[in-house]
C-alpha positions as CSV (number, residue, x, y, z in Angstrom):
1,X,0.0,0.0,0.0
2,X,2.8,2.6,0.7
3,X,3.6,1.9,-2.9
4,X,0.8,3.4,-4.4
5,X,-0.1,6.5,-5.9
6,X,-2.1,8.5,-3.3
7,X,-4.7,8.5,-6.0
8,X,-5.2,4.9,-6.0
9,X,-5.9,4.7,-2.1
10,X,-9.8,3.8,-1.7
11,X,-10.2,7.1,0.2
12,X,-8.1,9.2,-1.2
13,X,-10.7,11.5,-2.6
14,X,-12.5,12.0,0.0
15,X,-9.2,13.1,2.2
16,X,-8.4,15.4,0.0
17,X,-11.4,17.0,-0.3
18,X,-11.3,17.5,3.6
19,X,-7.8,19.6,3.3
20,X,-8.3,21.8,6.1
21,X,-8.5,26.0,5.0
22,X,-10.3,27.6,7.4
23,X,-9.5,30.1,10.6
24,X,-7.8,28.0,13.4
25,X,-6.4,24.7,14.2
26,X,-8.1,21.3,13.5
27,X,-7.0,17.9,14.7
28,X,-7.8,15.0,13.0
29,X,-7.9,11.6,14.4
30,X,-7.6,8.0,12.5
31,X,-10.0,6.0,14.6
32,X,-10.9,3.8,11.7
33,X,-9.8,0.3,10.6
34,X,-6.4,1.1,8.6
35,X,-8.2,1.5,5.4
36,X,-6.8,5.0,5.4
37,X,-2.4,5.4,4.9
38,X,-1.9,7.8,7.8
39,X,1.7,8.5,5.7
40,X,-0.2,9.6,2.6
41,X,-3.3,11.6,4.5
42,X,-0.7,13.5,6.7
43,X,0.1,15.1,3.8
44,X,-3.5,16.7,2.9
45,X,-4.7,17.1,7.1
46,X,-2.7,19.1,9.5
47,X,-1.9,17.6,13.1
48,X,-2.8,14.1,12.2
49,X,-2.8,11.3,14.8
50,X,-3.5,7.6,14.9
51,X,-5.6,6.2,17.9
52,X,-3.4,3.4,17.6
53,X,-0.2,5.5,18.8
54,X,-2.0,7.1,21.8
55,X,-2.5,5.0,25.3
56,X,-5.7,4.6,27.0
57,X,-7.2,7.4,28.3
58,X,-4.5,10.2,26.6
59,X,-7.7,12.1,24.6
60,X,-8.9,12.3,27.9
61,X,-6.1,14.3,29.2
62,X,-4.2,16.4,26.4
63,X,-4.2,19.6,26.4
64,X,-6.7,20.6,23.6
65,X,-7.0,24.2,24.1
66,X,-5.1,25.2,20.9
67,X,-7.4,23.1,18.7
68,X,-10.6,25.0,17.1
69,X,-11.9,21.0,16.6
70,X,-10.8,17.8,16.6
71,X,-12.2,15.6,13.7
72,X,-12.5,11.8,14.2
73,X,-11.9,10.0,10.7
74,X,-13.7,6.7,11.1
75,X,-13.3,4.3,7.6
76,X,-15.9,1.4,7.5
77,X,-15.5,-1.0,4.7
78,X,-18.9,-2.5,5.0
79,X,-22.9,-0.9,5.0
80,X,-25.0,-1.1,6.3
81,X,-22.2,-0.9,9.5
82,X,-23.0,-0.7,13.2
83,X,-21.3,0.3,16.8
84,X,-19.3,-3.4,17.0
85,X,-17.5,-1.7,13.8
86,X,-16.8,1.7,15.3
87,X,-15.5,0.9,19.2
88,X,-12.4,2.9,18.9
89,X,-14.2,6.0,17.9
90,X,-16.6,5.8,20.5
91,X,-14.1,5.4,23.0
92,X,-12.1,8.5,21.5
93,X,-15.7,10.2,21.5
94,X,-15.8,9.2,25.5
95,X,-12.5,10.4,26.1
96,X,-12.9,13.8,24.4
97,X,-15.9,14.3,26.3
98,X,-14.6,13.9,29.4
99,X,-11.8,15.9,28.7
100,X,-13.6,19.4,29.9
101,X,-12.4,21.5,26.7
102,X,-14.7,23.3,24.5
103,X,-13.2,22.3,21.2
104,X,-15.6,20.8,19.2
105,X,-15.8,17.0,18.4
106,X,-16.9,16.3,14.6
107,X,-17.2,12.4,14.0
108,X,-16.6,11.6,9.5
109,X,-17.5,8.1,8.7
110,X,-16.0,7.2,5.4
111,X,-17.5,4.8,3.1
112,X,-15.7,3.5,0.0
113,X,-18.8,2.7,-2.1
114,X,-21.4,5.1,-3.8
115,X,-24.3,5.4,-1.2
116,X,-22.9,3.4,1.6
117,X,-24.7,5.5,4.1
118,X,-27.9,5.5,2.4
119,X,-28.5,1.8,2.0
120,X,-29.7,1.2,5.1
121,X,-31.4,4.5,6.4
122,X,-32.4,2.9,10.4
123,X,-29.0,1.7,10.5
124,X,-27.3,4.7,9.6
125,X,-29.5,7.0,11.9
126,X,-28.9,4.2,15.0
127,X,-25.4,4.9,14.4
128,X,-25.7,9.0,14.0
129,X,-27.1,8.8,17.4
130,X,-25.1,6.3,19.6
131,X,-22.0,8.1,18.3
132,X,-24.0,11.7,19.4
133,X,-24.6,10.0,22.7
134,X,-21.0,8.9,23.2
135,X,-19.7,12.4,23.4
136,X,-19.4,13.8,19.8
137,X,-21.2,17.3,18.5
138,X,-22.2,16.5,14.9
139,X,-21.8,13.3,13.0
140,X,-21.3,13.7,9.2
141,X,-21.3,10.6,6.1
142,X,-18.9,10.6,3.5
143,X,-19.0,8.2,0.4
144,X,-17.2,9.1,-3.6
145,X,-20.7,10.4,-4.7
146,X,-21.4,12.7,-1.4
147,X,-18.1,13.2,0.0
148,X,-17.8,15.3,3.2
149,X,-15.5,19.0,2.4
150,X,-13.7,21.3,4.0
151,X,-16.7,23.5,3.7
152,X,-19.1,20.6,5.3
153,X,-16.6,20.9,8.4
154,X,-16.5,24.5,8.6
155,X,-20.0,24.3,8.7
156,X,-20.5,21.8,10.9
157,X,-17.5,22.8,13.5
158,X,-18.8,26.4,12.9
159,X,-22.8,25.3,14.0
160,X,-21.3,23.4,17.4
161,X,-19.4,26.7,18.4
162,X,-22.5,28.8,18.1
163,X,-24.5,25.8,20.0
164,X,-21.7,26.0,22.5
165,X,-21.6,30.2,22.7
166,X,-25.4,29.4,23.8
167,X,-25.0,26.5,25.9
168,X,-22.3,28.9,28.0
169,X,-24.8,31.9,27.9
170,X,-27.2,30.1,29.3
171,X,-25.1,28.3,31.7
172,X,-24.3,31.8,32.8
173,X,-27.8,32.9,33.3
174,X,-28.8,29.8,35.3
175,X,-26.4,30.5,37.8
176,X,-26.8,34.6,37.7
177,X,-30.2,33.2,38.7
178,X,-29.4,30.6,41.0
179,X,-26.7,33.5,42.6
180,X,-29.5,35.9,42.6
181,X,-31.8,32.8,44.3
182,X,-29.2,32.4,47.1
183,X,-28.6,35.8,48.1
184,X,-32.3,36.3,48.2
185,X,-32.7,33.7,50.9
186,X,-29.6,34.7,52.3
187,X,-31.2,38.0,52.8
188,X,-34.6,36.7,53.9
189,X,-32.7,34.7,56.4
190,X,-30.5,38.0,58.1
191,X,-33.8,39.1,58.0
192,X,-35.8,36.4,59.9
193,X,-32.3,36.7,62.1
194,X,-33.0,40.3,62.5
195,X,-35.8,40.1,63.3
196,X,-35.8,37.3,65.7
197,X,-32.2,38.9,67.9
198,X,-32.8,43.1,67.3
199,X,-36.6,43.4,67.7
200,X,-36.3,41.6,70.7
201,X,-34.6,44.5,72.0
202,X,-37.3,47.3,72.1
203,X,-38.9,47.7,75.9
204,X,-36.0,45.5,77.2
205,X,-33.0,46.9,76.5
206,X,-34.8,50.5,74.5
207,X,-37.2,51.5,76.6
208,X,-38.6,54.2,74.7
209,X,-39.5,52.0,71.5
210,X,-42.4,49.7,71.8
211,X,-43.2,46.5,71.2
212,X,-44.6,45.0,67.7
213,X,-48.4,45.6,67.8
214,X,-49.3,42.8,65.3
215,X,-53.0,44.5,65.1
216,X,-51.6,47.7,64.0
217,X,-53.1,48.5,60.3
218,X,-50.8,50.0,58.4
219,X,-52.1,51.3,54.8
220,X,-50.8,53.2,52.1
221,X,-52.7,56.3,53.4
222,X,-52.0,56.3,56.8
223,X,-51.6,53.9,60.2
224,X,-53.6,53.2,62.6
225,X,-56.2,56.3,63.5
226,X,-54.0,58.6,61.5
227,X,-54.5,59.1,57.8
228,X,-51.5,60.9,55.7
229,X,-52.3,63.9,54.2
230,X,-49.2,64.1,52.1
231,X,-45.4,63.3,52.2
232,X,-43.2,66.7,53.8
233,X,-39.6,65.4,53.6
234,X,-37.8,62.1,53.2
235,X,-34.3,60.4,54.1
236,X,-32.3,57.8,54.0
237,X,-34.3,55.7,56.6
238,X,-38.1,56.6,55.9
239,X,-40.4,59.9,55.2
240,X,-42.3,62.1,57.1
241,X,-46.1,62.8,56.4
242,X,-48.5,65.0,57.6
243,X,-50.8,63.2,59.3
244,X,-54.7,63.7,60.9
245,X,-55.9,62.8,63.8
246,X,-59.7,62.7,64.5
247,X,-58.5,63.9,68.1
248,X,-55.1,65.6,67.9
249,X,-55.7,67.1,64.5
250,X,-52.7,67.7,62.2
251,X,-49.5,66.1,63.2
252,X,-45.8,65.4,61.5
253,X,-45.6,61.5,61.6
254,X,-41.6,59.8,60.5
255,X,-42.2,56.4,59.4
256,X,-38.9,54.4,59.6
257,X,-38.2,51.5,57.7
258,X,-37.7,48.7,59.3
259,X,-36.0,47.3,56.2
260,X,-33.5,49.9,56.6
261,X,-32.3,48.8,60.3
262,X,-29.7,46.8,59.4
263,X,-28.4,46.7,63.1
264,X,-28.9,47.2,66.7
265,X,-26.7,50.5,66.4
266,X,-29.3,51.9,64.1
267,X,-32.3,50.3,66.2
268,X,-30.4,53.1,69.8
269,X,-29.9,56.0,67.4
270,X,-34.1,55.6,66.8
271,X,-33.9,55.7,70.8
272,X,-31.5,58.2,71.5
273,X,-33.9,60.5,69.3
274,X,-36.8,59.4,71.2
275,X,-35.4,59.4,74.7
276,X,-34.3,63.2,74.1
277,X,-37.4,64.4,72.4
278,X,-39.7,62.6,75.3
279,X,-37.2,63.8,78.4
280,X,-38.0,67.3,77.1
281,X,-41.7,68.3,78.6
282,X,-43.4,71.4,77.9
283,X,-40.4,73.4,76.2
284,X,-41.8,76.3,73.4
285,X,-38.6,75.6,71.4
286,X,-38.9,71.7,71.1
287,X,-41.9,69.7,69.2
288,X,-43.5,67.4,71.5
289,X,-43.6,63.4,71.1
290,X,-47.3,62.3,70.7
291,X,-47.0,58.8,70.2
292,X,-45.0,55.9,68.9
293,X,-46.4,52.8,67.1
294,X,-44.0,49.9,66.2
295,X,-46.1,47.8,63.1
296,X,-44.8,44.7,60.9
297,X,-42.9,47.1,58.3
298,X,-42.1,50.8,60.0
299,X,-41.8,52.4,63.0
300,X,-44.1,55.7,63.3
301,X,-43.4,58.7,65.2
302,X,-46.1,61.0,65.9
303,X,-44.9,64.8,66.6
304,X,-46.5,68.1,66.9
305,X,-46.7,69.9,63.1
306,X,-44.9,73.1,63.2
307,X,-45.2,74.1,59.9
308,X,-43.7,73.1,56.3
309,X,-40.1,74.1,57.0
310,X,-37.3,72.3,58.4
311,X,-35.2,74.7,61.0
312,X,-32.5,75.2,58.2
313,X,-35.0,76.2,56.0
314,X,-36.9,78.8,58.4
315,X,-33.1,80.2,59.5
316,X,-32.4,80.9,55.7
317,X,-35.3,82.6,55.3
318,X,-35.0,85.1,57.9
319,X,-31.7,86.0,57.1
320,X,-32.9,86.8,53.5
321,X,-36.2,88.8,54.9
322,X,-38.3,86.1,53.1
């Protein structure tokens, strides 16, 4: 056989039809039954290696990463053919797919008569998808009258990159989503933890902030016997509304977050504001602490309403004779 012109090998066409042109680097793999010279075809593929040369397990391991594909040349002399004639290519199929690099796996059965894969159509699709199922990305035929080309494996090697590109983006979504999952329940757990250890601390160790009243109605227009009128200022822990009272009237009412108490240290600066503003009785120049209402989402406190400015705001305007 080394004797012979390379046109006289029973393959010969069909190799050289598969010369590789295209952008990157393509390995290709003899994992047939000899019927292809691996002398003669080195000449027309790049980075050709015989399954025969390697030791169990080396596809498994190489370092592939400089490879755009590796093709796996598989020759069968007889059709209709079927897995018993094609073990060493489902084992390199195996072992590539195990091997954790992206590089795409293209499986080429040869035939060397006219139709061979179209003889027996069940036969030939059993054995499309047992080699898919081994490991391998596309599975092409190739016989003298429909030879497989360089452009069939551009194609084909072009197709499972794209597949891949979508298989990673969605791999990355899933687990943006599965990140966003977790921190959602890590967050409803510090909350159920926050809950549980800081709101335990209100008429224990603050005195001045009362216990949840589970009963307290809390609406979007108001809490309780208190209806907002409209929102007067706002921050980074809650707003403050003007508020009615069927008995007190109008009154300036700061509803703080509960969300936004992340810790115990912003649970005693709420109680060093009310422990000043309710140890100060009676004084013209301080508002007066009506009431305090601790509900399931905010904590409410009810103050006189001394008009629509803010002490800044009042101190500017005198000094411009507003």
């Amino acid at each position: 056989r080394p004797n012979q012109g390379l046109e006289q090998m029973p393959f010969d066409h069909q190799i050289r039809g598969m010369r590789w042109k295209g952008e990157g680097v393509c390995c290709f793999i003899l994992a047939g039954s000899g019927g292809i010279d691996a002398f003669r075809a080195s000449r027309v593929l790049p980075h050709l290696l015989h399954l025969s040369t390697l030791s169990s397990g080396h596809l498994g391991q190489a370092d592939l990463s400089g490879f755009r594909a590796c093709v796996l040349l598989c020759d069968l002399m007889e059709w209709p053919a079927s897995q018993d004639d094609a073990k060493d290519l489902f084992s390199a199929c195996k072992e590539l797919a195990s091997n954790g690099s992206a590089v795409a796996v293209i499986a080429v059965f040869l035939a060397p008569i006219p139709g061979g894969p179209d003889r027996d159509a069940a036969s030939t699709q059993a054995l499309h998808s047992a080699v898919l199922a081994a490991g391998a990305d596309c599975v092409l035929f190739s016989c003298p009258t429909h030879p497989v080309t360089f452009r069939h494996l551009q194609a084909a090697i072009q197709g499972t990159e794209a597949w891949h590109e979508r298989i990673a983006e969605a791999i990355e979504s899933a687990q943006a989503k599965l990140a966003r999952a977790q921190e959602q329940r890590w967050q409803r757990h510090y909350q159920i933890a926050l809950r549980k250890i800081v709101w335990k601390a209100p008429q224990t160790v603050f005195p001045h902030i009362p216990q949840e009243d589970a009963d307290l109605a809390e609406r979007d227009d108001g809490v309780g016997d208190y209806s907002f009128v409209r929102v007067i200022g706002s921050g980074a822990f809650g707003s403050v509304f003007l508020g009615r009272h069927p008995r007190f009237g109008d009154v300036a009412i700061k509803a703080i977050k509960k969300a936004s108490i992340k810790n115990v240290f912003d649970l005693a600066k709420v109680e060093r504001e009310l422990s000043i503003l309710m140890g100060v009785l009676d004084h013209p120049n301080v508002l007066e602490i009506l009431s305090c209402l601790h509900g399931a989402n905010n904590l409410y406190i009810v103050m006189q309403f001394l008009g629509e400015y803010t002490l800044h705001t009042y101190l500017q305007l005198r000094q411009t004779g507003s």
